[in-house]
C-alpha positions as CSV (number, residue, x, y, z in Angstrom):
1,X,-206.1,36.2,-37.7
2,X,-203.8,39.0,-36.4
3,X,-201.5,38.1,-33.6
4,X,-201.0,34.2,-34.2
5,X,-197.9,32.7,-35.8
6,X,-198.3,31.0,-38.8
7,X,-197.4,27.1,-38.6
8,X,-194.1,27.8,-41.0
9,X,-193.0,30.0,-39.0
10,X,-193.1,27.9,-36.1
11,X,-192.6,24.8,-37.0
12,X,-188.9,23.6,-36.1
13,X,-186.8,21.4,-38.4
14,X,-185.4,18.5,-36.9
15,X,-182.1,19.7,-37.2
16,X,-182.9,23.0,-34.9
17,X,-184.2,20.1,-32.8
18,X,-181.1,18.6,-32.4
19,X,-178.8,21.4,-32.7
20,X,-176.1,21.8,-30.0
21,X,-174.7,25.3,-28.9
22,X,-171.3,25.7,-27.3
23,X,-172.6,26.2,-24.2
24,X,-173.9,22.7,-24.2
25,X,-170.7,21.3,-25.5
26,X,-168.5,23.3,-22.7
27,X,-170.9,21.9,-20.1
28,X,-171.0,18.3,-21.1
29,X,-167.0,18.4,-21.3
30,X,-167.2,20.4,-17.9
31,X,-169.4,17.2,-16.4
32,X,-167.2,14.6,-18.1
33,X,-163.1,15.9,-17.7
34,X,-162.6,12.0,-18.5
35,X,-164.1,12.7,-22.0
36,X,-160.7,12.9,-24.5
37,X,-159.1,9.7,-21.8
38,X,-161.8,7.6,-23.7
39,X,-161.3,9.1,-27.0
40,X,-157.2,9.8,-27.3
41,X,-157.6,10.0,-31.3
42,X,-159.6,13.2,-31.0
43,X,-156.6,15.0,-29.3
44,X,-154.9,14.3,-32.4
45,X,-157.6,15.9,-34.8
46,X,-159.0,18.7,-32.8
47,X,-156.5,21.9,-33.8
48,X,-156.3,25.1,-31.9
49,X,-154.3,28.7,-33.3
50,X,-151.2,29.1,-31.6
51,X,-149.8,32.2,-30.5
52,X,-147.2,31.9,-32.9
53,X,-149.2,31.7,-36.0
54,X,-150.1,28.2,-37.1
55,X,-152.4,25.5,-35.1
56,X,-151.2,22.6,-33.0
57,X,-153.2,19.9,-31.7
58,X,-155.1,20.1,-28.4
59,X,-152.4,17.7,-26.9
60,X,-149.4,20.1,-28.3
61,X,-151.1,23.0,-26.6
62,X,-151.9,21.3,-23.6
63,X,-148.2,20.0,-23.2
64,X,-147.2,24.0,-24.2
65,X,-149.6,25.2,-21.5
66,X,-147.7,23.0,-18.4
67,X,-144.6,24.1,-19.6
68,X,-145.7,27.8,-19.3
69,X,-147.0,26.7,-15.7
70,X,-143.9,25.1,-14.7
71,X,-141.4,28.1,-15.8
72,X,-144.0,30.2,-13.6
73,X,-143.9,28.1,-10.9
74,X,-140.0,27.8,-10.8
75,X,-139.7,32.1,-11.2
76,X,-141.8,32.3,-7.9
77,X,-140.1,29.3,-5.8
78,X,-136.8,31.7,-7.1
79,X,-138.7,34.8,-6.1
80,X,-139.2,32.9,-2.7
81,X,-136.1,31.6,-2.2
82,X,-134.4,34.9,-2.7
83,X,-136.8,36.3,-0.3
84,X,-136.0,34.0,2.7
85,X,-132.2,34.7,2.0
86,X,-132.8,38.2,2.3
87,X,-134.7,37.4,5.9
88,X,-132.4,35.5,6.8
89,X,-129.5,38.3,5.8
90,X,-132.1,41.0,7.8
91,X,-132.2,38.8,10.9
92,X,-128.4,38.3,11.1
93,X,-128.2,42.4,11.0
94,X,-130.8,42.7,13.4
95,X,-129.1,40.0,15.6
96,X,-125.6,42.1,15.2
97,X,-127.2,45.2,16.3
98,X,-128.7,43.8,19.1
99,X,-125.2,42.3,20.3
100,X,-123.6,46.0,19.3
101,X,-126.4,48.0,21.5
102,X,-125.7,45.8,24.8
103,X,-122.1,47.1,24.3
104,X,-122.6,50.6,24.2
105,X,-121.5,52.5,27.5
106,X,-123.6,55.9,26.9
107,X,-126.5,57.4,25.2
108,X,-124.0,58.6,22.8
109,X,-122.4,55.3,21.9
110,X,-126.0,54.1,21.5
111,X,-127.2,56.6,18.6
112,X,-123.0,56.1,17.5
113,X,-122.9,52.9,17.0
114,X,-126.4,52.4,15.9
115,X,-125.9,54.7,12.4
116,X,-122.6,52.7,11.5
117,X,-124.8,49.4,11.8
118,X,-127.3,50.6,9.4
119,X,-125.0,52.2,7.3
120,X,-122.3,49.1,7.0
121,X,-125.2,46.6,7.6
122,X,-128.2,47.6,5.4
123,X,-126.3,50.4,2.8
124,X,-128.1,53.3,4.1
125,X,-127.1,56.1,2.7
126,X,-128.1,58.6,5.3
127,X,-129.1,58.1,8.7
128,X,-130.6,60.3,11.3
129,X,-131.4,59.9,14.3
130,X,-133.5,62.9,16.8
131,X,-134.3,62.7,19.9
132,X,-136.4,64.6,22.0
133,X,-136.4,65.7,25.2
134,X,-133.1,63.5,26.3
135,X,-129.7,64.4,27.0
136,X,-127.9,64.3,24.2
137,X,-125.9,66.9,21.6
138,X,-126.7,69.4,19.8
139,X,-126.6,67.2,16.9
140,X,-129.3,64.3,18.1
141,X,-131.3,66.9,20.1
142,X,-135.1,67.8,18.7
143,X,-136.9,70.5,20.6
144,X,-140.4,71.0,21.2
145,X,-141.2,72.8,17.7
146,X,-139.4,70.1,15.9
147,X,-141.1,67.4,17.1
148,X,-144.2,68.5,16.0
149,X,-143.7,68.4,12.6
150,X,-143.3,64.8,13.1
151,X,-147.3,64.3,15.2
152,X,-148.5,62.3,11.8
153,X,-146.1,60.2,12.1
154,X,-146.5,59.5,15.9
155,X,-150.1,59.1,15.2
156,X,-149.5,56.9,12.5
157,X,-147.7,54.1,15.2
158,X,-145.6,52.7,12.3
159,X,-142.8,53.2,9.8
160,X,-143.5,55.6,6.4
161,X,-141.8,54.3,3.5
162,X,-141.3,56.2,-0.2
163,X,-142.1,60.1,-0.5
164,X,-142.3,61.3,2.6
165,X,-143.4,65.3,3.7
166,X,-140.4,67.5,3.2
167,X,-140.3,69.3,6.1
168,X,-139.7,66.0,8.1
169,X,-136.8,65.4,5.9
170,X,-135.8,68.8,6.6
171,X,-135.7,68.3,10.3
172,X,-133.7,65.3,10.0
173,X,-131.1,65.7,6.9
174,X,-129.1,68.3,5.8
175,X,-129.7,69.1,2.0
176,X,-132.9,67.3,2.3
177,X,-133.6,68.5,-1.2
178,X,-131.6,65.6,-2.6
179,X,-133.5,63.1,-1.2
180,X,-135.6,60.7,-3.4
181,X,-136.5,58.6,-0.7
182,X,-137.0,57.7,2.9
183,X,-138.0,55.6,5.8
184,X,-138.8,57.3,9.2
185,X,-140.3,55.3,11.8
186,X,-141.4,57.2,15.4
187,X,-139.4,56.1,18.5
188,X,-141.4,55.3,21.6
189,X,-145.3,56.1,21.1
190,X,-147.3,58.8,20.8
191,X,-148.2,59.9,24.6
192,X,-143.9,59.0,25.3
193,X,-142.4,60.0,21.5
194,X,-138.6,59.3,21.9
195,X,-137.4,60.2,19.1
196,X,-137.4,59.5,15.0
197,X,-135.3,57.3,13.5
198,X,-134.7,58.3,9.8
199,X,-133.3,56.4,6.5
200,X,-132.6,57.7,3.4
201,X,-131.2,57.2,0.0
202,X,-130.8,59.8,-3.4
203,X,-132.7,57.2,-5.4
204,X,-136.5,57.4,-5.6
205,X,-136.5,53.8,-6.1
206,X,-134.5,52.5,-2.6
207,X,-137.6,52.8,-0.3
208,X,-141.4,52.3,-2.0
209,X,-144.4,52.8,0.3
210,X,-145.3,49.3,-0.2
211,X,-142.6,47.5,1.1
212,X,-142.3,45.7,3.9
213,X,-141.5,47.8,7.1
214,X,-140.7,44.5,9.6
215,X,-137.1,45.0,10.3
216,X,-137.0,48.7,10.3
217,X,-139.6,48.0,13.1
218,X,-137.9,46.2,15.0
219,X,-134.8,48.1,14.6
220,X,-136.3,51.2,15.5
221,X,-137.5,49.4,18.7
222,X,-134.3,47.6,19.6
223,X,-133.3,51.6,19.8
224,X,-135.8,52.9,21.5
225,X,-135.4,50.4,24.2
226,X,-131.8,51.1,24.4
227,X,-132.0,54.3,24.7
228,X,-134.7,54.1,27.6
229,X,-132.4,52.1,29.6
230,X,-129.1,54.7,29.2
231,X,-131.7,57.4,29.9
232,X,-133.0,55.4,33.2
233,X,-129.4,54.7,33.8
234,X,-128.6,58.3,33.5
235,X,-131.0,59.9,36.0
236,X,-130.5,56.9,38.4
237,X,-126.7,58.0,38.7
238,X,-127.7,61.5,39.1
């Protein structure tokens, strides 16, 4: 009769019966982690390839595997370590530039004394730094045209790190065309833009986009706050 399948063909031998598939052995060894603690000899005979060529035991590789773990684990406490001395090292600027802002007499010794900090303090290569609409020279002053160019930015509410639009860069640096990289982070906000604070560097590889941006923040605020007050102090004495 068509259709039905013949008793060979489904009969099942006793070893199909019993027969155990990965799976099953992965799962019972998943259940029981204890397994190889109450048989210690089988460490001994199971063999596994080794990257290397060869096989070791299961034991070998697991005492391989921990010592991979443990150089991992002491390349990022290193990794971390170096980190929190380079906050630490950040802080201290910041703190220093904080101290050298309270002594500044004018609105000129401000933005002065502010781009020798961050030159002798953090390497920067270049530093600019624009205001607009403030009393200050020729060299610091950005007019109304200028500071357009920088409304993404203002928008934006934080520092931009990496590649940044040229004719920014233009604005603030002189051969801007040899610039590989840059910070610029807006001073004040966007309905009271201060100013732009700009850093830059030759090498495409001194500011990435995905670095961290916290000190340069607070930098750039420490400034704009300093500069408010000389301003405040300005037109008070008027």
């Amino acid at each position: 009769m068509t259709g039905q399948p013949s008793k060979a063909s489904s009969a099942r031998t006793p070893e199909a019966e019993h027969a155990i598939s990965a799976a099953d052995v992965e799962t019972y060894l998943r259940d029981h982690p204890d397994f190889f603690q109450d048989h210690l000899p089988l460490l001994d005979i199971l063999r596994l390839p080794h990257p290397s060529g060869g096989a070791v035991s299961l034991l070998e590789r697991q005492v391989s595997l921990l010592r991979e773990k443990h150089r991992a684990m002491e390349q990022h406490m290193a990794e971390l370590v170096e980190r929190a001395r380079d906050n630490e090292r950040m802080g201290q600027h910041l703190h220093e530039l904080a101290k050298t802002l309270m002594r500044a007499e004018n609105l000129d010794a401000v933005l002065a004394l502010t781009q020798d900090a961050l030159r002798n303090e953090l390497n920067a290569e270049r530093v600019s730094i624009r205001l607009a609409g403030r009393e200050v020279d020729e060299l610091h002053a950005l007019d109304r045209g200028d500071l357009a160019t920088f409304d993404p930015l203002f928008a934006r509410g934080k520092a931009q790190c990496g590649r940044v639009p040229a004719e920014m860069l233009h604005v603030l640096f002189d051969a801007a065309e040899d610039i590989g990289s840059a910070i610029l982070m807006p001073l004040g906000s966007e309905s009271d833009p201060i100013g732009v604070l700009g850093l830059a560097s030759e090498s495409a590889d001194r500011f990435q986009p995905d670095m961290g941006t916290y000190f340069v923040t607070h930098i750039g605020d420490l400034l704009a706050e300093s500069i408010r007050c000389h301003v405040e102090r300005t037109h008070a004495a008027a």
